[in-house]
C-alpha positions as CSV (number, residue, x, y, z in Angstrom):
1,X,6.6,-1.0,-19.2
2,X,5.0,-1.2,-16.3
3,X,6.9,-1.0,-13.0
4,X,6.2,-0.7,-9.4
5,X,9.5,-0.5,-7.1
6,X,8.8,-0.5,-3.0
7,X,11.0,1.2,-0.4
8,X,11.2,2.0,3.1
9,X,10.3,-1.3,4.8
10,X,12.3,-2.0,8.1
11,X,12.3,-3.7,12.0
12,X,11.1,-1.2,14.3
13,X,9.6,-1.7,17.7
14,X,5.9,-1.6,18.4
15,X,5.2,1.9,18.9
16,X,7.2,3.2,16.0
17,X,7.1,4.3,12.6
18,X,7.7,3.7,9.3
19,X,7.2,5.5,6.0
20,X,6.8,3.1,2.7
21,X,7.0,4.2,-0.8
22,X,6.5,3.0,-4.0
23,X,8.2,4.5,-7.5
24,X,5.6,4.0,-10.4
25,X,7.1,4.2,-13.5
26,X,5.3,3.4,-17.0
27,X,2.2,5.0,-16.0
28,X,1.0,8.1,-14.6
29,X,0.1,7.4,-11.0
30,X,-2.7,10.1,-10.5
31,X,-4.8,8.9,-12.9
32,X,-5.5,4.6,-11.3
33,X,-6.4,3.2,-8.5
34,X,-3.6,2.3,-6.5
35,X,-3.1,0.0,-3.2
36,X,-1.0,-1.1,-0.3
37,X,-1.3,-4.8,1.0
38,X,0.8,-7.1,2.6
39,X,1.3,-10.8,3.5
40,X,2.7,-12.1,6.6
41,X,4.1,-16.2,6.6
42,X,1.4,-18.8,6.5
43,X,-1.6,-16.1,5.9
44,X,-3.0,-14.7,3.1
45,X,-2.5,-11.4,1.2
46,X,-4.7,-8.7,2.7
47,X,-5.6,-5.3,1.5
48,X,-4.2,-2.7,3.7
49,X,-5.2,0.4,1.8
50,X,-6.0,1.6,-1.4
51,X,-6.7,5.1,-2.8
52,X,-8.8,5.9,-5.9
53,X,-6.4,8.8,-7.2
54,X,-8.9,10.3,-9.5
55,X,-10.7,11.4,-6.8
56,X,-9.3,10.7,-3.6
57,X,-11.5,7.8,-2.5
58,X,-9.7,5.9,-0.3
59,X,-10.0,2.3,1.7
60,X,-8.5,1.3,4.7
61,X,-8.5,-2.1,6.6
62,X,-10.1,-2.1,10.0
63,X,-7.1,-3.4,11.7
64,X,-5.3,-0.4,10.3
65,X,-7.6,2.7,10.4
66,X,-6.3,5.8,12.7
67,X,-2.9,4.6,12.1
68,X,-1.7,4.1,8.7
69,X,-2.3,6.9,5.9
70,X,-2.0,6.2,2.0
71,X,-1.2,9.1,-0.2
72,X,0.8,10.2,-3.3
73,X,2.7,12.4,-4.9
74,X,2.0,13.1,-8.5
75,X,4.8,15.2,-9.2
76,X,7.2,12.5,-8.0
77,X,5.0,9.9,-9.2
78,X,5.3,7.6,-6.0
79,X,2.0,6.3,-3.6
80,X,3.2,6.4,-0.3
81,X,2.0,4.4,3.2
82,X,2.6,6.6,6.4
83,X,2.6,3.7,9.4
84,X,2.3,4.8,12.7
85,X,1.7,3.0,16.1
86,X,2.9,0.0,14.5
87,X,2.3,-3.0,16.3
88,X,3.7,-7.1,15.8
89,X,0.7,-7.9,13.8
90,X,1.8,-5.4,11.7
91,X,4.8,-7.4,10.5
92,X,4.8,-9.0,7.0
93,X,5.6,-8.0,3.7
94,X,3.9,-5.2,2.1
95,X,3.2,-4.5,-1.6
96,X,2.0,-1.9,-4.1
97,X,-0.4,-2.6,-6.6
98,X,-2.1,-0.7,-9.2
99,X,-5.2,-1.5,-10.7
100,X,-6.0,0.0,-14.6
101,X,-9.4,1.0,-15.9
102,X,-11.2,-0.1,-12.3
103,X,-13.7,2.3,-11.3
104,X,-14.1,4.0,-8.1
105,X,-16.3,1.8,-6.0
106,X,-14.3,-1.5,-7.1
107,X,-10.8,0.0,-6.0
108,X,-12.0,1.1,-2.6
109,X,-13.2,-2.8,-2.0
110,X,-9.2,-3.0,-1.2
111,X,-9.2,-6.5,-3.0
112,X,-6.4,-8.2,-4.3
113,X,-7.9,-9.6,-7.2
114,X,-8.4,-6.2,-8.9
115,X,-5.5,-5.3,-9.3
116,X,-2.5,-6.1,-12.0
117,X,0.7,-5.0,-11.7
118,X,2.6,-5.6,-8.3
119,X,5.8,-4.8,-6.9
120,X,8.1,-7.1,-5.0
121,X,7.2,-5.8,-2.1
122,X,9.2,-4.3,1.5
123,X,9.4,-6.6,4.9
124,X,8.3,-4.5,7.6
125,X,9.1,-6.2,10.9
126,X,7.6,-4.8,13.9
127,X,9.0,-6.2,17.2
128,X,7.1,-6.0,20.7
């Protein structure tokens, strides 16, 4: 059985930083695509990053490049999301997504729709 579980999420002042997590279990991590995305209140679901584990591909949104960094452990089998500089706009709730059998150029499009299992995601609240 699939399962995604999401940690570290938070209220920190613009500035600061946060580290996010996510505990795959039911699969083994390092060989999918995995992603990062988040959803503040009244707006849609936006990819933040993804990663193409294979091979280390990765995608990043522009509002977030130079600042946040996906990565993932394989022995602990956990995708992380280092956030720094955070900032208000920052603030929603974030989720982790994998995507099975997706090849590399699809996962780094960092689009929601390609991927099927999802956590329940960590609020991240960044105040000014």
């Amino acid at each position: 059985q699939v399962q995604l579980v999401e940690s570290g999420g938070g209220s920190v002042q613009a500035g600061g930083s946060l580290r996010l997590s996510c505990a795959a279990s039911g699969f083994i991590l390092s060989r999918y695509c995995m992603g990062w995305f988040r959803q503040a209140p009244g707006k849609e679901r936006e990819g933040v990053a993804t990663i193409y584990t294979g091979g280390g591909s990765t995608y990043y949104a522009d509002s977030v490049k130079g600042r946040f960094t996906i990565s993932h452990d394989n022995a602990q089998n956990t995708l992380y999301l280092e956030m720094n500089s955070l900032k208000p706009e920052d603030t929603a709730m974030y989720f982790c997504a994998a995507a099975f059998w997706v090849a590399r150029d699809r996962c780094v499009r960092g689009v929601d729709s390609d991927f099927t299992y999802w956590g329940q995601g960590t609020q991240v609240t960044v105040s000014s």
